[in-house]
DRENPA-3360 file (N, C-alpha, C; in nm, 2 decimals, always signed):
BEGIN
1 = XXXXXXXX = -13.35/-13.22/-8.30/-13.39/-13.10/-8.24/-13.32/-12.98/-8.30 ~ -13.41/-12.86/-8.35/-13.32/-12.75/-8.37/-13.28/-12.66/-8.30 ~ -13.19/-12.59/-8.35/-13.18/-12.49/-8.26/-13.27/-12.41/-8.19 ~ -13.36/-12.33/-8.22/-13.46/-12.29/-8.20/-13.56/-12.34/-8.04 ~ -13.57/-12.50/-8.09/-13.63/-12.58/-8.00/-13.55/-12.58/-7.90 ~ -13.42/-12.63/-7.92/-13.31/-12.60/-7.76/-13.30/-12.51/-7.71 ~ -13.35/-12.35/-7.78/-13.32/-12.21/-7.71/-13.51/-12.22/-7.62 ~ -13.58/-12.32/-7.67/-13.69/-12.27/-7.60/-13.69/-12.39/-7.48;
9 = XXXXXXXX = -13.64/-12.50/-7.46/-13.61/-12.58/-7.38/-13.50/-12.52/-7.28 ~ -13.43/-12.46/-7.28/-13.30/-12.40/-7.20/-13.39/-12.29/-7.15 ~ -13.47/-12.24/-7.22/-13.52/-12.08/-7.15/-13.59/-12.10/-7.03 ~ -13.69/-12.25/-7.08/-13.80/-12.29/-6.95/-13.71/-12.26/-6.81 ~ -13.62/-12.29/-6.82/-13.51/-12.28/-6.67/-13.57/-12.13/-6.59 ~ -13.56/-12.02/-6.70/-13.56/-11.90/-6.61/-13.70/-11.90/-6.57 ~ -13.79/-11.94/-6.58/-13.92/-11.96/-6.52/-13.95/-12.00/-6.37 ~ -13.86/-12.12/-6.36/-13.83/-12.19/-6.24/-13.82/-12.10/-6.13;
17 = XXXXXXXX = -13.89/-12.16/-6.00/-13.84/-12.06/-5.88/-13.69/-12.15/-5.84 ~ -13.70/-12.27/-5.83/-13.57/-12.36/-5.81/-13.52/-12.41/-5.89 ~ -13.39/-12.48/-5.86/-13.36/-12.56/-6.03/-13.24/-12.65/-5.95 ~ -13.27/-12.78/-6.04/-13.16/-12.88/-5.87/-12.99/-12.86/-6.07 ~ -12.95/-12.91/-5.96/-12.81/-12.89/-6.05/-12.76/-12.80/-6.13 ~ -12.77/-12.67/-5.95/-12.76/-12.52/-5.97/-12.60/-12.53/-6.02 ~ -12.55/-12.62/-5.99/-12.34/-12.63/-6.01/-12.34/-12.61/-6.15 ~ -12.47/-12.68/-6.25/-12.39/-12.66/-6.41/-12.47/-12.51/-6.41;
25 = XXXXXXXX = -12.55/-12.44/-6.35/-12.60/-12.32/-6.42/-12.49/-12.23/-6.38 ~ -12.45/-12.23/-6.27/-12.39/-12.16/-6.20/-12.24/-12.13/-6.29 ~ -12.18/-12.27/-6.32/-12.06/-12.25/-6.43/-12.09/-12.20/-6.58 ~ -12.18/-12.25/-6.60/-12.24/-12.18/-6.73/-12.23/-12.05/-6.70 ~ -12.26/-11.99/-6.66/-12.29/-11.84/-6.62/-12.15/-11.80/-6.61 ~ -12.08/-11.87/-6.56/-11.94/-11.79/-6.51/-11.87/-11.81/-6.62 ~ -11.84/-11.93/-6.73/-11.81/-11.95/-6.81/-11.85/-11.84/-6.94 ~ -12.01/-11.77/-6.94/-12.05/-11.65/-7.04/-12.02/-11.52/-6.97;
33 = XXXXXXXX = -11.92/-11.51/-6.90/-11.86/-11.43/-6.84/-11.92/-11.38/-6.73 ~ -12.02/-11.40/-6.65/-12.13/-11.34/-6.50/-12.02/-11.35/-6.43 ~ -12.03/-11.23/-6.38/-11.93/-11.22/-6.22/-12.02/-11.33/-6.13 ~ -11.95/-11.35/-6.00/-12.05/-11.44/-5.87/-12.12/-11.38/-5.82 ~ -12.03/-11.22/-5.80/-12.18/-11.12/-5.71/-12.28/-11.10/-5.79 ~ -12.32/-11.11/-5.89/-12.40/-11.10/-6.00/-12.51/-11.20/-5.98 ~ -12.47/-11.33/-5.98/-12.55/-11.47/-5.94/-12.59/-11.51/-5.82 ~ -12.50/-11.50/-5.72/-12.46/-11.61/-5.61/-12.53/-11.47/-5.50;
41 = XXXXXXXX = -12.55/-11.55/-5.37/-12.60/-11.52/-5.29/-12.52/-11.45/-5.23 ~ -12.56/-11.28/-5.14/-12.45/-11.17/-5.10/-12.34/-11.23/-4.99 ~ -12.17/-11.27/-5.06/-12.05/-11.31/-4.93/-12.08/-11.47/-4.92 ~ -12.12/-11.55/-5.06/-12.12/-11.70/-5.05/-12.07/-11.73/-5.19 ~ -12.08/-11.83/-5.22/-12.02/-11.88/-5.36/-12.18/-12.01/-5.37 ~ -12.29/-11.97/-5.30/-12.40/-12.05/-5.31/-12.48/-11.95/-5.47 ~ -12.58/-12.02/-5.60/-12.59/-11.95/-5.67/-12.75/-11.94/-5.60 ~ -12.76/-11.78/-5.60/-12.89/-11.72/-5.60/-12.95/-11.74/-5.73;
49 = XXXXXXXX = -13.04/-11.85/-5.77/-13.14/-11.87/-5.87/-13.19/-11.72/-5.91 ~ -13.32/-11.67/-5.82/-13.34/-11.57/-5.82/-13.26/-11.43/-5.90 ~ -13.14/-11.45/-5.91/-13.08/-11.34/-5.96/-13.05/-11.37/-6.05 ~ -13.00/-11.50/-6.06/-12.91/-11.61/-6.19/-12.99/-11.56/-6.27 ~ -13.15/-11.63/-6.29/-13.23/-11.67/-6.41/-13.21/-11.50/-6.49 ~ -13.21/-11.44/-6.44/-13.23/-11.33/-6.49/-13.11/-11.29/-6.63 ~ -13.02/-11.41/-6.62/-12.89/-11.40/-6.70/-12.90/-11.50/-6.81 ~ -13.05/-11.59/-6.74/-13.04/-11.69/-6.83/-13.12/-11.67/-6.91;
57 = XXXXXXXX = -13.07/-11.61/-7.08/-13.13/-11.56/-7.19/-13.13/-11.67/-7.29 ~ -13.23/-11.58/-7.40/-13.21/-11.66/-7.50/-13.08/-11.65/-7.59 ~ -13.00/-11.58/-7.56/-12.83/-11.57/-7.60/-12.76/-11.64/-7.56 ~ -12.78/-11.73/-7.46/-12.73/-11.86/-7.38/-12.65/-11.98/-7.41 ~ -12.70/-12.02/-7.50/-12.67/-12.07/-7.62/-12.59/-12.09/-7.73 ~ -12.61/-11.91/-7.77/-12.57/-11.86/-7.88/-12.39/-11.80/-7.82 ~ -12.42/-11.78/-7.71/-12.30/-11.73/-7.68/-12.16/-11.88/-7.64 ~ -12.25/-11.95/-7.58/-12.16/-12.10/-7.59/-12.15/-12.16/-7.74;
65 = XXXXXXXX = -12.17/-12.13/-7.84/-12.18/-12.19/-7.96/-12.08/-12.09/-7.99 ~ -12.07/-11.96/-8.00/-11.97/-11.86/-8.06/-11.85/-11.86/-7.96 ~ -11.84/-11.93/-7.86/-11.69/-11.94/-7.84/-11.60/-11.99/-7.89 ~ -11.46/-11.90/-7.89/-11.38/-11.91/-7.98/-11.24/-11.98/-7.86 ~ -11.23/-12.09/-7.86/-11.10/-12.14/-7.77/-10.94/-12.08/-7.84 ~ -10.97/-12.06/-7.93/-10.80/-12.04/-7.99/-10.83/-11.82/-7.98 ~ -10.62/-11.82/-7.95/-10.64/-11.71/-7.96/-10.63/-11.62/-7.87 ~ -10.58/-11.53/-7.87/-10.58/-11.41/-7.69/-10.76/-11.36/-7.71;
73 = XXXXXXXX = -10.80/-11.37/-7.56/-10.95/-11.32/-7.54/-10.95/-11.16/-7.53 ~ -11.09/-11.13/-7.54/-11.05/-11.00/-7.55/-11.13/-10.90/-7.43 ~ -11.17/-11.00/-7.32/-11.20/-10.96/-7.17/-11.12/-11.05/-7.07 ~ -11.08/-10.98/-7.00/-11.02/-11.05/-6.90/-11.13/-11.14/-6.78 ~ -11.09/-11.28/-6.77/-11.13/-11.39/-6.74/-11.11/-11.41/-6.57 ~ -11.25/-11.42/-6.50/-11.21/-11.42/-6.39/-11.18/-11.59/-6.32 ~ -11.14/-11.60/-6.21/-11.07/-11.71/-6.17/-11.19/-11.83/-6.12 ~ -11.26/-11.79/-6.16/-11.44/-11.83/-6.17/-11.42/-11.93/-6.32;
81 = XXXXXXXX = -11.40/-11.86/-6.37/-11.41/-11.90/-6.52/-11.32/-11.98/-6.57 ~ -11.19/-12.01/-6.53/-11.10/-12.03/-6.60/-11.15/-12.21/-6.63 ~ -11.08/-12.24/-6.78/-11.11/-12.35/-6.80/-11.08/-12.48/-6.74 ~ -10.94/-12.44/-6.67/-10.91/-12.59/-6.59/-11.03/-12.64/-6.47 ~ -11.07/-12.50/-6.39/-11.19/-12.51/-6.29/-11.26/-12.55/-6.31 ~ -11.35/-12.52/-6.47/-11.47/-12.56/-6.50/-11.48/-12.75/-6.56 ~ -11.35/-12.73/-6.62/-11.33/-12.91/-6.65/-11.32/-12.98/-6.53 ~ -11.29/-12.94/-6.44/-11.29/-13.05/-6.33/-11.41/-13.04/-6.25;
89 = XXXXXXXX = -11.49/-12.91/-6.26/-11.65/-12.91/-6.21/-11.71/-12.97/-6.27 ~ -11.70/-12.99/-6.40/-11.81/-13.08/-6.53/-11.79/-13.20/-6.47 ~ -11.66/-13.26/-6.47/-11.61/-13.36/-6.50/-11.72/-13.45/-6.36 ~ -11.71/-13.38/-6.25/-11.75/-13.43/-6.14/-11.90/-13.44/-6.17 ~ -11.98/-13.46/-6.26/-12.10/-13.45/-6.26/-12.16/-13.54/-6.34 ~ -12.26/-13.63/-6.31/-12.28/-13.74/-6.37/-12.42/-13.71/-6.51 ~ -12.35/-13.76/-6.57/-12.43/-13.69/-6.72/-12.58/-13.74/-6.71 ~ -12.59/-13.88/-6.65/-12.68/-13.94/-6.65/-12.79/-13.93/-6.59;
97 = XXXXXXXX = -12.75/-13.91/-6.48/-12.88/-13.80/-6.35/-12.90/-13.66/-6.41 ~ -12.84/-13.62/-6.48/-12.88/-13.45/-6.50/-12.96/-13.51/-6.62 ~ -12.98/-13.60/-6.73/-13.09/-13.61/-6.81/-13.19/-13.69/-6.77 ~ -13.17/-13.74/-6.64/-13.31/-13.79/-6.57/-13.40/-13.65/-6.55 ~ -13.34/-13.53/-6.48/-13.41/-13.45/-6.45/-13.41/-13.35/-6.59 ~ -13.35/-13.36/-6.66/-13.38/-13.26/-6.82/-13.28/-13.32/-6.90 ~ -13.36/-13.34/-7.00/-13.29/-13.40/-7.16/-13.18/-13.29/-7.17 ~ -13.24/-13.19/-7.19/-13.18/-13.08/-7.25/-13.05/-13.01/-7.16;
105 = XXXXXXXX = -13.06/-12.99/-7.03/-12.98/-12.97/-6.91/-12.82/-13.11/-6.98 ~ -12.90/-13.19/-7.02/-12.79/-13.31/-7.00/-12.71/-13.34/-7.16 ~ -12.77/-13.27/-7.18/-12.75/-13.23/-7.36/-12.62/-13.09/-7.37 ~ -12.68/-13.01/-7.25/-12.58/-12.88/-7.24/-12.44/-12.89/-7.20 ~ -12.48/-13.03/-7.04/-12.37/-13.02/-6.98/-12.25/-13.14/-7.07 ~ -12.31/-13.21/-7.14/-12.23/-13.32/-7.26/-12.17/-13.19/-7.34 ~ -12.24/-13.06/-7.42/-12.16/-12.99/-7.48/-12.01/-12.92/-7.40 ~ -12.07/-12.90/-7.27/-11.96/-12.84/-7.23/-11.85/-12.96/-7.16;
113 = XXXXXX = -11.89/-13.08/-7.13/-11.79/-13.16/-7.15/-11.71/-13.18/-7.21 ~ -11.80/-13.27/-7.32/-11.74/-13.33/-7.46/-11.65/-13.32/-7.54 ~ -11.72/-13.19/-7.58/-11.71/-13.07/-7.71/-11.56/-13.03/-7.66 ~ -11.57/-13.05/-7.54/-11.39/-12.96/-7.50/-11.38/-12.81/-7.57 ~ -11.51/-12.72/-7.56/-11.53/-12.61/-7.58/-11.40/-12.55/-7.55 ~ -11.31/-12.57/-7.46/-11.19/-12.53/-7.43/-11.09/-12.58/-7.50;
% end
């Protein structure tokens, strides 16, 4: 698969009125730096799809692929984001059901496992 093909398989998402295994879009998002109020539903930590998709670009990708783990960052990181939260959110999530419902979903959440992007 190329790149290309994955930015157009990842995009289908924003199309969606729903999307089940809103937990990995939801950290994705917080992880490419989205505040909650930005995403999530007004005074919950539930992610408003509806608003989400709107983040979910074709830069999506590109911006998980150019992260740089080594090194002082050069925006300050909300407690949303931070890597130990997001490794134990991943961690809890079974790789194998998220590629029953998308190859590619289960392809993204292996990168952010795996890869130890962190």
């Amino acid at each position: 698969m190329t790149e290309n093909e994955a930015k157009k398989l990842i995009n289908v998402f924003a199309a969606y009125e729903m999307v089940e295994y809103d937990l990995i879009f939801q950290n994705v998002l917080y992880f490419l730096g989205n505040k909650n109020t930005d995403i999530n539903e007004d005074l919950t930590n539930k992610l408003n799809w509806k608003k989400a998709r709107n983040y979910w670009t074709n830069d999506t990708l590109n911006l998980i692929y150019k992260y740089n783990p080594f090194g002082p960052k050069t925006a300050a990181v909300s407690s949303f984001a931070m890597i130990n939260r997001l490794i134990n959110v991943f961690k809890g999530i079974d790789v194998d059901k998220v590629k029953e419902y998308s190859i590619i979903l289960g392809k993204l959440l292996e990168i952010m496992n795996c890869c130890k992007l962190f």
